[in-house]
C-alpha positions in Angstrom: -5.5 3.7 2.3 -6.4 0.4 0.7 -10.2 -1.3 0.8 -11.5 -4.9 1.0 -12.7 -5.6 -2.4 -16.4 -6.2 -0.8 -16.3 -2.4 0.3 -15.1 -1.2 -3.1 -18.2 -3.5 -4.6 -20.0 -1.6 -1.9 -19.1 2.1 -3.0 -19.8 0.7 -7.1 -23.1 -0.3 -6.4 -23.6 3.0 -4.9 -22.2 4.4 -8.1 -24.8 2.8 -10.2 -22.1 0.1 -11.8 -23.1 -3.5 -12.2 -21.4 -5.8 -9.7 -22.3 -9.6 -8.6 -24.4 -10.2 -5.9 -22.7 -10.9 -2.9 -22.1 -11.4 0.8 -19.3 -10.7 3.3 -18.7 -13.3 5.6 -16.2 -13.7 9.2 -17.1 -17.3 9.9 -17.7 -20.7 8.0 -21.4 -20.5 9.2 -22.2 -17.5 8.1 -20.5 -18.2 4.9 -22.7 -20.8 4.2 -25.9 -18.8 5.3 -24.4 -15.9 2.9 -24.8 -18.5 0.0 -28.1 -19.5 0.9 -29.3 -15.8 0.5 -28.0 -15.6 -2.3 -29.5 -19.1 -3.8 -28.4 -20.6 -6.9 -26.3 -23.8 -7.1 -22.9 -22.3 -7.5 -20.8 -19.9 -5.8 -17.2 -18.2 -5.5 -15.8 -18.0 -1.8 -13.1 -14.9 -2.2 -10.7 -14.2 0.5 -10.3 -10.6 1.7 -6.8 -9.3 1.8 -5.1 -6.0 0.4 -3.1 -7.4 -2.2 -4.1 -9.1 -5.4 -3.0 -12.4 -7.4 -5.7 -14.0 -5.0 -6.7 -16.8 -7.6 -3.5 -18.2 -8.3 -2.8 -18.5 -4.7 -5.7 -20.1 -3.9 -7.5 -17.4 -2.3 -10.6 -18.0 -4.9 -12.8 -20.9 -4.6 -15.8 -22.0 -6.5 -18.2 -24.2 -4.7 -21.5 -26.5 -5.6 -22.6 -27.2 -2.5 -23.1 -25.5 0.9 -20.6 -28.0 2.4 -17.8 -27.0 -0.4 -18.7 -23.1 0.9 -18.1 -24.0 4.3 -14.9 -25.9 3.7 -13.1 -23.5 2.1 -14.5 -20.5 4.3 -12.9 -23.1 6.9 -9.9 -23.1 5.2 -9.3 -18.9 4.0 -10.5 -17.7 7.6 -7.8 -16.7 10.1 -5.0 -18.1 8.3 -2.0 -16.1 6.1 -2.8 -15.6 2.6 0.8 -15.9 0.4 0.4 -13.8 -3.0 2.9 -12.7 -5.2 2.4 -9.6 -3.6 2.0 -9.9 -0.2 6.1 -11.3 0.5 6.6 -14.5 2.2 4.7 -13.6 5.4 1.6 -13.3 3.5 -1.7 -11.5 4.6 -4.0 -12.6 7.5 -7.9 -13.5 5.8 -10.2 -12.4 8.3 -13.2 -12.0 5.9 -14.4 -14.0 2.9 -17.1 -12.5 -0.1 -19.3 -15.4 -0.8 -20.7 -14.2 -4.5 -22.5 -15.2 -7.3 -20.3 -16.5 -10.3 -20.5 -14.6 -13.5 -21.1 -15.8 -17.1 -18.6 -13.9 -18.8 -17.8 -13.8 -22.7 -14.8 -11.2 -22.5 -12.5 -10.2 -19.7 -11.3 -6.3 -20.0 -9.3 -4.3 -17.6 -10.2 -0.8 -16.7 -9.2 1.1 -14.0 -8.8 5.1 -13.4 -5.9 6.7 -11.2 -3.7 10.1 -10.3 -1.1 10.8 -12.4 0.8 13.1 -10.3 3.6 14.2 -12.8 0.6 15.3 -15.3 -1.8 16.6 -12.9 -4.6 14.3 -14.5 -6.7 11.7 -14.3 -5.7 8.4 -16.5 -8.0 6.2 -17.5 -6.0 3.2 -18.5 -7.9 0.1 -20.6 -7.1 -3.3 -21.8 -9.0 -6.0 -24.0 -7.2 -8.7 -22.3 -8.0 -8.5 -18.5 -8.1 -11.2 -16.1 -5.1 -12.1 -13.8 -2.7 -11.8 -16.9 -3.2 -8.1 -17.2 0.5 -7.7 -14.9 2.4 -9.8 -17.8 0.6 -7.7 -20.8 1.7 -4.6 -19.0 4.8 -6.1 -18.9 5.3 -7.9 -22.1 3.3 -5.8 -24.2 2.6 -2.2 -22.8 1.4 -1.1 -26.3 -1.8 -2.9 -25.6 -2.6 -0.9 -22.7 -5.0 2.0 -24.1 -4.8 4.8 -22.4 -7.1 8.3 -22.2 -5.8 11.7 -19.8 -8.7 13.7 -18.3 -8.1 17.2 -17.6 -9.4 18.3 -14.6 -10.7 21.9 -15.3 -12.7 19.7 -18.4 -13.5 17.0 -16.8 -14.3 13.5 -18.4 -15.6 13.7 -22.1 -17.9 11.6 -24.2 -14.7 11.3 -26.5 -13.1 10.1 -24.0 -15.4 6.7 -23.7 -15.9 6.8 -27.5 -12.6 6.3 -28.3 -11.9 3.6 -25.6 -15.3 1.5 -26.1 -14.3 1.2 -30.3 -10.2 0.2 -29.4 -12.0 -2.7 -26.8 -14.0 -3.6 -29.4 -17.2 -3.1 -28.1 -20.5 -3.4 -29.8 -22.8 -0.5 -29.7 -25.0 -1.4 -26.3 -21.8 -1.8 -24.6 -20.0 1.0 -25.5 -22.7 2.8 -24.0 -22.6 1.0 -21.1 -19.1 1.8 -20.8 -19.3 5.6 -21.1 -22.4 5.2 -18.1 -19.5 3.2 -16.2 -16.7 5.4 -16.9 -18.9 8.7 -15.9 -19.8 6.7 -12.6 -16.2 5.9 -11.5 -14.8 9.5 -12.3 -17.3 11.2 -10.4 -16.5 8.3 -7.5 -12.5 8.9 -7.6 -13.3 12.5 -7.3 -15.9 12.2 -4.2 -14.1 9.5 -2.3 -10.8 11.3 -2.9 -9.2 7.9 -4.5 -6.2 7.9 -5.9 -7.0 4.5 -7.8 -10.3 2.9 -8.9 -9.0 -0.6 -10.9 -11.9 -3.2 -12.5 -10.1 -6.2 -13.2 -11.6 -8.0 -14.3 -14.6 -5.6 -16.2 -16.4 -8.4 -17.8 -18.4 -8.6 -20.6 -21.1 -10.9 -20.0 -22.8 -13.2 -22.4 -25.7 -11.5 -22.1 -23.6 -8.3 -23.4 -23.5 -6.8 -20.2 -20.5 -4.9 -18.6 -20.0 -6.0 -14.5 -17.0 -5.2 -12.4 -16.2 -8.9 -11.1 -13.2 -7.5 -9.2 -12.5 -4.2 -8.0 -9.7 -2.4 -6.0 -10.0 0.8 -4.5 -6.9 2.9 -2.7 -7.7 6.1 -0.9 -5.8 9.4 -0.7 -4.4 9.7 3.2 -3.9 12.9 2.7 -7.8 13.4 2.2 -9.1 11.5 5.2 -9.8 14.3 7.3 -13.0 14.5 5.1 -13.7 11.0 4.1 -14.4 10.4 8.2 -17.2 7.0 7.0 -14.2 6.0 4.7 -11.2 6.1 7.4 -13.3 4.1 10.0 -13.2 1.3 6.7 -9.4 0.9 7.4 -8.1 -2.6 8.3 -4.9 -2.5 9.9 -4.2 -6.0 10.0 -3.7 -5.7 6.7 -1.0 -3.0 7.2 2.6 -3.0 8.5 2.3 -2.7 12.1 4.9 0.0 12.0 3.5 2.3 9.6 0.2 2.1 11.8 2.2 3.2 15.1 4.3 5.8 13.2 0.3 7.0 11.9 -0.3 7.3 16.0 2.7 9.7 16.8 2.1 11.5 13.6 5.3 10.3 12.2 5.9 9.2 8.3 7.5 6.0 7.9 7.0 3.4 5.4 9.1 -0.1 5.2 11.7 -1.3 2.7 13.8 -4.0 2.2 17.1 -3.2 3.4 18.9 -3.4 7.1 20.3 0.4 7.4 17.6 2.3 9.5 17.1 6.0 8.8 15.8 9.0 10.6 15.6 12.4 9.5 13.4 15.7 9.5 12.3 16.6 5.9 11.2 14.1 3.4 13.7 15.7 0.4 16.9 15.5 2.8 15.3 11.3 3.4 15.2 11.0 0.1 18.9 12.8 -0.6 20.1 10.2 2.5 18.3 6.9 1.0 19.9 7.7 -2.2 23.2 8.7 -0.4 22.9 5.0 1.1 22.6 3.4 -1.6 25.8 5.3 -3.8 27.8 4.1 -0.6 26.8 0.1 -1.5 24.1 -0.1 1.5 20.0 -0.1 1.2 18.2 1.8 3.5 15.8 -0.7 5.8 12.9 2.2 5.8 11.8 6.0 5.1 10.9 7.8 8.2 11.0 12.0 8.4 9.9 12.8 11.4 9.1 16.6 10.3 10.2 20.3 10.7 9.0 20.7 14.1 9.7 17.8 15.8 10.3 16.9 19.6 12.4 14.8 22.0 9.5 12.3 22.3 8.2 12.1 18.9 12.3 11.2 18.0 12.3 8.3 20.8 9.1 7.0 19.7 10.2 7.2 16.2 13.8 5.5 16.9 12.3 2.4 18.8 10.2 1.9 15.4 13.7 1.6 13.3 15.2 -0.8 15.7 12.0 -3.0 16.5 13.0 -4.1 13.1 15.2 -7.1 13.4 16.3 -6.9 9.6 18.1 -3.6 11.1 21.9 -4.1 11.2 22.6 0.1 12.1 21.1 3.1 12.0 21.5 6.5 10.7 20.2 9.3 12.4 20.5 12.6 9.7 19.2 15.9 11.5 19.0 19.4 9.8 18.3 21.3 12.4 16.4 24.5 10.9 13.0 25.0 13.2 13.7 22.3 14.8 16.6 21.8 17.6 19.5 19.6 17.4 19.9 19.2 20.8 16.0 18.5 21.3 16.8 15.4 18.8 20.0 14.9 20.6 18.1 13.9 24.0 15.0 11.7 22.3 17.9 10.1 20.6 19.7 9.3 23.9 16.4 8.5 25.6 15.4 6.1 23.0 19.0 3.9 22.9 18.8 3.5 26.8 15.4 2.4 26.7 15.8 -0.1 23.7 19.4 -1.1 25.1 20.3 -0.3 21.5 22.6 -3.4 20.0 23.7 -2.1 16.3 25.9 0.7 15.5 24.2 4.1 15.3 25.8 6.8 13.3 24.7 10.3 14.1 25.1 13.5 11.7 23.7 16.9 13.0 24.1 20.4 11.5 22.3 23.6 11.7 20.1 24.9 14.5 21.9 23.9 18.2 23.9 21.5 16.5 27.2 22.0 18.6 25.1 21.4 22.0 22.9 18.3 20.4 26.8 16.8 19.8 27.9 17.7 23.5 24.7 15.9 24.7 25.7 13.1 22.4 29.3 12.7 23.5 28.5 13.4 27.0 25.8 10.5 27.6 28.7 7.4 27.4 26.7 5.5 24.6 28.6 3.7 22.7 27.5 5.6 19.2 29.2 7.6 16.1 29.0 10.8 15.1 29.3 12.5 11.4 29.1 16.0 10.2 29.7 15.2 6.8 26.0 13.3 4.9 28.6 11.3 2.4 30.9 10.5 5.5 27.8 9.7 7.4 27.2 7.1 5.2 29.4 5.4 3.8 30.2 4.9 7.8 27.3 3.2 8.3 27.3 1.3 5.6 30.6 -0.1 6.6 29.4 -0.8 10.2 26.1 -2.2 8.8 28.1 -4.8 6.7 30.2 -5.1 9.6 27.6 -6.2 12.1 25.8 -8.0 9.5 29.3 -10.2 8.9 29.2 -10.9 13.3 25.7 -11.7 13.5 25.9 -14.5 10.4 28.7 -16.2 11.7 27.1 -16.8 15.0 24.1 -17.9 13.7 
């Protein structure tokens, strides 16, 4: 679960780390009486979307006058914001930080996240921060410093030592830093985040270290105790099919392809994506809709594959172990009269009432296929995928 940057500024104060002053705003008025608070003659105006490369879309706006603040709240509110990561459809702005600007002398990047496949915490550091950090990740990885924290040890004074001399940093900042770094480690671990990212951390001319940006991603997983945090979640900044799939308890998460998938198990998804994708097609989502699934849970998840209109077909790969292939077999049939299904669906079932889920199937009169092969399975509905993809271009 990703947060506004004004709520991460709101859980680093909390910490103890330096941020700007600042105000979170819903309207132009309120976006100028935020700037007023805050006095001064000069202000940023900062639109509020989960996605970053706001500045070089335009999303960041500095302002000398009250007038310039409520122009360009005018102009962020209730209107997409394109990044380079958001896709073409951008992100809808439905709040703006009005904040104070900061005099900054160095921009560093420092953030802290999971790395799963080492069962650590990585701090990762930069000297070069700023919105170039994604092109000196790219371009030069060797600048990116890095430091692993061991979890049964916990973070180290080494630890900020060695990063505050590779930044550079005189001796007031480096202790600064290894106050900061002791702050967000003990925040990751309270808030169960998955990623804490300062970028940038700047070093201000008055030597100072303040986290001008910050982006903080939750662990879903962890919710169920991070109750105040969950009730932070913005779901207009989510895709409206992973927040319905959250409501029927179903995992699904968008990709870019037109081949819709179901199946039960996230390892066999993963073994059918990949299957998908050997056969020359690309899977239009992930969805496992679990061990013990039923009829209704399968209907509610098949009308989330097909309310996808860059669907072209569907695959539908059951293993039926505690669950029921002929439970599946009737959501399934349920779900394609309801939707008045118009791509090819492709069916594979095997294992637990298999035979009867396949009677069911061929019994209802839809016009479907069916597959008791996985690599026959697919490469079918890559074929029919291409097939319908061929009709539907040349009537458009």
């Amino acid at each position: 679960m990703k947060l506004h940057e004004y709520q991460a500024k709101q859980l680093l104060r909390e910490a103890g780390v330096a941020v700007p002053a600042g105000q979170v705003a819903t309207c132009a008025t309120a976006a100028v009486d935020a700037a007023a608070t805050l006095g001064g003659e000069h202000w940023l105006v900062k639109a509020q979307i989960h996605a970053g490369g706001r500045g070089k879309a335009g999303g960041v706006r500095r302002c000398q006058t009250a007038a310039e603040v409520s122009a360009a709240a005018a102009a962020l509110l209730g209107q997409p914001l394109v990044t380079a990561q958001t896709g073409a459809a951008g992100l809808p702005v439905n709040a703006v930080l009005v904040e104070t600007p900061t005099a900054v002398q160095r921009e560093l990047y420092l953030s802290l996240l999971i790395d799963r496949t080492a069962a650590q915490v990585l701090i990762l550091a930069a000297s070069a921060g700023g919105m170039e950090i994604e092109t000196v990740a790219a371009q030069q990885p060797d600048q990116l410093l890095r430091a692993a924290v061991h979890p049964s040890v916990g973070l180290q004074p080494w630890h900020s030592r060695r990063l505050g001399f590779a930044l550079g940093l005189e001796a007031a900042a480096r202790q600064q830093l290894a106050q900061l770094l002791t702050a967000l480690y003990q925040l990751l671990r309270s808030c169960d985040a998955s990623l804490i990212e300062i970028n940038p951390l700047a070093l201000t001319n008055a030597g100072d270290l303040v986290a001008v940006d910050a982006k903080i991603e939750l662990d879903d997983n962890a919710l169920f105790r991070q109750s105040a945090l969950a009730a932070w979640r913005d779901v207009s900044q989510e895709d409206a099919r992973e927040t319905a799939a959250r409501a029927h308890d179903l995992s699904y998460i968008r990709l870019d392809g037109n081949i819709g998938c179901m199946v039960n198990g996230a390892g066999l998804a993963m073994a059918t994506m990949d299957l998908i994708q050997h056969h020359g097609g690309a899977p239009a989502n992930f969805l496992d809709v679990g061990g013990g699934t039923t009829a209704a849970r399968v209907a509610e998840a098949f009308k989330l594959i097909v309310s996808d209109p860059q669907v072209t077909a569907v695959l539908v790969n059951i293993f039926g172990g505690i669950v029921r292939c002929d439970l599946i077999a009737e959501g399934i049939i349920a779900a394609v009269r309801e939707v008045a299904l118009a791509v090819p669906l492709v069916v594979r079932l095997a294992g637990n009432r298999a035979e009867e889920g396949l009677a069911l199937l061929a019994a209802s009169g839809l016009a479907l296929h069916t597959a008791q092969d996985l690599a026959a399975a697919a490469d079918l509905v890559v074929t029919m995928a291409s097939r319908q993809r061929a009709q539907l271009g040349g009537r458009e």
